[in-house]
N, C-alpha and C positions, 0 to 999 in steps of 0.2 A: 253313236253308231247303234242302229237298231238290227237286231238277225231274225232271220226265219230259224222255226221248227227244228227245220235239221240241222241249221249251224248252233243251236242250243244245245242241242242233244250230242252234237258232237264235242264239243267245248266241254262239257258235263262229265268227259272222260279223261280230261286233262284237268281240270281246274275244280278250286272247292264249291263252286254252282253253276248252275246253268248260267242265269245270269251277272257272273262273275262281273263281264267287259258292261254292264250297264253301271256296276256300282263303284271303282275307279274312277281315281280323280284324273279330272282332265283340261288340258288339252296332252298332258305328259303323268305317267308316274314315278316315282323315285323308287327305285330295287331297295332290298334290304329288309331285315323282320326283326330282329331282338340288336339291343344295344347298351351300351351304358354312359354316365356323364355327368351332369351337374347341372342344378335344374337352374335357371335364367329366371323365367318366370313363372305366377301358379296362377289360375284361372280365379276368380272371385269363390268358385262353389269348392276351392279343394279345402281337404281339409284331413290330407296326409302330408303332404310335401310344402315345403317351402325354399324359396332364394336359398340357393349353397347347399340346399344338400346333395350328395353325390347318389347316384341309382341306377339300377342296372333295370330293364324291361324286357316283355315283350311284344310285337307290336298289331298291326293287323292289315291282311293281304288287301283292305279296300281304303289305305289311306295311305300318304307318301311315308317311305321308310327310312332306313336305317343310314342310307349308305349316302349322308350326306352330312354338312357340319353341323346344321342346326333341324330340329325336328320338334313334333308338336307331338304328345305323348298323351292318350288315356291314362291318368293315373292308375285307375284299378285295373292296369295291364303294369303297375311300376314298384319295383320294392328297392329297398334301401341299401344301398352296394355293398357286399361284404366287404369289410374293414384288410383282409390279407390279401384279397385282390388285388393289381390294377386292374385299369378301363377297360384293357384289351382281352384278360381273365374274365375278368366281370361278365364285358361283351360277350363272351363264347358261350357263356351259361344257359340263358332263358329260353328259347328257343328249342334245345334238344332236351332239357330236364321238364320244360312245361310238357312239352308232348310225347316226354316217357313216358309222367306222370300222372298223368290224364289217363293213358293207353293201358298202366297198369293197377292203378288204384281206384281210377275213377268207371272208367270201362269194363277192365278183367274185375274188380273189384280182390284181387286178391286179397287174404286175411294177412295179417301179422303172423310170421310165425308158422305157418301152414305148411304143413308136410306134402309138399310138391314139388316137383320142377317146374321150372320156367324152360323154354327154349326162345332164343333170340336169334334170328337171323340178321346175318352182318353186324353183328359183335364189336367191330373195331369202328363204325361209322359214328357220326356224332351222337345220334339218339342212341346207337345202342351201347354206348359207350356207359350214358349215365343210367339207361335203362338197368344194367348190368349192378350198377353201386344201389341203385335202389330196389332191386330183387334182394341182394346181398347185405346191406347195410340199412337198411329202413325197414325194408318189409321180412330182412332175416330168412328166405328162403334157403332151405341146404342144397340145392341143387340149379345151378343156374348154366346151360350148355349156349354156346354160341358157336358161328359161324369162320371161320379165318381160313386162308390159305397160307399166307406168305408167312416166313418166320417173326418179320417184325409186327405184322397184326396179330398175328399167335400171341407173343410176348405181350402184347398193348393189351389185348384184351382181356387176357389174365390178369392182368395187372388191375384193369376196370373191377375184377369182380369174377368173372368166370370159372366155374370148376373144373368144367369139360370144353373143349375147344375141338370141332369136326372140321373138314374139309369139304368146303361146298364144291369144289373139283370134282369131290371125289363120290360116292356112293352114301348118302348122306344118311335114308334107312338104316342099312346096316351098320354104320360107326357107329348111331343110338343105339341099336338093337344089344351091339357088343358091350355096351356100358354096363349092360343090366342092373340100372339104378335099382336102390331100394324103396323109393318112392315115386308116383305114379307122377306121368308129364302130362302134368292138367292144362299146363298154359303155354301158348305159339304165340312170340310177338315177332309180326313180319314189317323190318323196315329196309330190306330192300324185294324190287323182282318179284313181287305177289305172283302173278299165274305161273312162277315158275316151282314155285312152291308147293301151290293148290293138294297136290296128288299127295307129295311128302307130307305136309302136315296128316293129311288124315290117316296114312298109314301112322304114325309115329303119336298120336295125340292119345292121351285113353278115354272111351266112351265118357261120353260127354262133357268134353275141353271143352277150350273156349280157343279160337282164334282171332286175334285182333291185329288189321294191318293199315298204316299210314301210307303205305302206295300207291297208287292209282292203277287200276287193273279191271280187268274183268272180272276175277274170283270165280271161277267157272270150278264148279264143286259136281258136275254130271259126271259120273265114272269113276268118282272117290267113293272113298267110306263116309262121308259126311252126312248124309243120311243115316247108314247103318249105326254110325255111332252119335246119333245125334246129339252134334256138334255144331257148336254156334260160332257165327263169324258177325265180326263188330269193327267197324272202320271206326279210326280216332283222325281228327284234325283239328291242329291249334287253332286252325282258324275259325272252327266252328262258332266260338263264344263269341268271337268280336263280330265278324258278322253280320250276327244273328240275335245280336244282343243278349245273348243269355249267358245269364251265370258269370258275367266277365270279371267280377270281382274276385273267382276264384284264382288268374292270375295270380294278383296282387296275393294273397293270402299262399300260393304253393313258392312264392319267393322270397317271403318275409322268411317261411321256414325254412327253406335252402338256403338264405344268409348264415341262417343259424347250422346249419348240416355244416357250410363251407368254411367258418370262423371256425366249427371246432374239431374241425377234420373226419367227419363224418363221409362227406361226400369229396373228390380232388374234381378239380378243373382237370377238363380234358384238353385244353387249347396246347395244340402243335403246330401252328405257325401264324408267323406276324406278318401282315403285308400292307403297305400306306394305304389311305384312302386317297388314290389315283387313278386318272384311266388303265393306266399298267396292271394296276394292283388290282383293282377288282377286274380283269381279264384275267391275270393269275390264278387268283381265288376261282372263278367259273370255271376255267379249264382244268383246276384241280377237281370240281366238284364232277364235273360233266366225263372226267377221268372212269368215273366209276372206283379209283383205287387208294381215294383218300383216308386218312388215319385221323380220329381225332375230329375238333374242329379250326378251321383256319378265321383270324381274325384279320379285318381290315382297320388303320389306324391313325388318326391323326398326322402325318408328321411335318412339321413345319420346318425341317432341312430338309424337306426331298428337292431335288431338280426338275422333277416332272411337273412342269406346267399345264399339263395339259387341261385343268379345272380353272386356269385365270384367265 
């Protein structure tokens, strides 16, 4: 399928390229992004995996995914499955901790240690679940605030790692304002609702933040402070690296060491809930996501007592 100009451009605001739909495999592709499992076979050139080892990955928006029984895996998208997991744990991991971590080490470059704030919006969602453990627990920030309404993402999110917990219902400004932290809110990471943020962030950021968002949006910064306090905004997507080929070995290398975060209790699995890999199941899974008010991440899962035929 070849497009004109404007259907590029328009594509270009949904998807991670313009030409996204030319690089998909076709005649069909298989949904699904991070996974885990037990490797079959290894390619002649690998020379990290081999037969029976077990691994959890990440995967890449321009080849078939996740959400099938057997898959064909970039190694240096694959690390070695934490030993206290299972498959379904495992599973939940790569995907929101790659693109935390990317967003906030690799992008925001935060220091170790640094006397700042972080702010997270949507706190209790998958990426910012682990976003949260890795401000708090890796990078050791004293102040990490996120987003929750409902009492049980309040509870979840704290739980992730959060100090402060605001009410995006409510007048989001002023909650901050009222905290009167003792250290400055250098860092915005936005993963849900970008333009509806835009304004908030630059009231609440201190001259010369950084804003970093995985959303898809406009980011329309005309009638903020985003000039005035020249502040910088930076989009993160996991999918950048596979892509695009670059860098994708850092993958494999930010999962080797989250094996080690999750064996030694460093980092928890976020995963809140199990569902087969069936037609059913993954229609569940989407309708949770598409919910807007999912907690955690949801996993889909082998199960070879299910009744639902509907894959034979």
């Amino acid at each position: 399928m070849s497009l004109s100009a404007a259907q590029r451009q328009d594509l270009g605001s949904y998807n991670i390229s313009t030409n996204y739909y030319d690089k998909v495999p076709r005649p069909y592709q298989i949904l699904g992004y991070d996974g885990a499992g037990t490797v079959l076979k290894a390619g002649p050139e690998s020379t990290i995996f081999r037969p029976g080892d077990e691994v959890f990955y990440s995967g890449s928006p321009i080849r078939q995914g996740s959400n099938a029984e057997l898959q064909l895996v970039d190694e240096r998208s694959v690390g070695h499955k934490p030993r206290n997991l299972d498959m379904a744990e495992a599973a939940a991991m790569p995907l929101t901790y790659v693109t935390a971590y990317q967003a906030l080490v690799e992008q925001l470059k935060i220091e170790k240690g640094e006397k700042a704030a972080l702010f997270i919006i949507n706190g209790a969602g998958g990426v910012g679940a682990v976003a949260s453990q890795i401000a708090r627990h890796v990078l050791e920030l004293p102040v990490v605030i996120t987003t929750a309404s409902r009492p049980e993402s309040v509870e979840f999110t704290k739980k992730m790692g959060a100090t402060h917990v605001v009410n995006h219902r409510e007048d989001v400004v002023k909650q901050i304002q009222d905290l009167n932290l003792d250290v400055p809110l250098k860092y915005i990471f936005i993963t849900h609702s970008t333009d509806q943020y835009m304004d908030v962030c630059a009231k609440v950021a201190v001259p010369f933040g950084e804003v970093c968002s995985i959303v898809q949006g406009q980011a329309k910064m005309y009638g903020t402070e985003f000039m005035a306090k020249s502040l910088s905004f930076i989009w993160c997507l996991i999918g950048t690296n596979p892509v695009y080929g670059v860098n994708v070995e850092s993958h494999h290398q930010i999962l080797e060491e989250l094996r080690q975060f999750l064996e030694s209790g460093k980092i928890s699995c976020h995963l809140t809930q199990r569902l087969p890999l069936t037609l059913n199941g993954l229609r569940e899974a989407h309708r949770g996501i598409e919910s807007g008010g999912s907690i955690g991440k949801a996993t889909v899962v082998i199960d070879t007592k299910s009744n639902d035929d509907a894959f034979r």
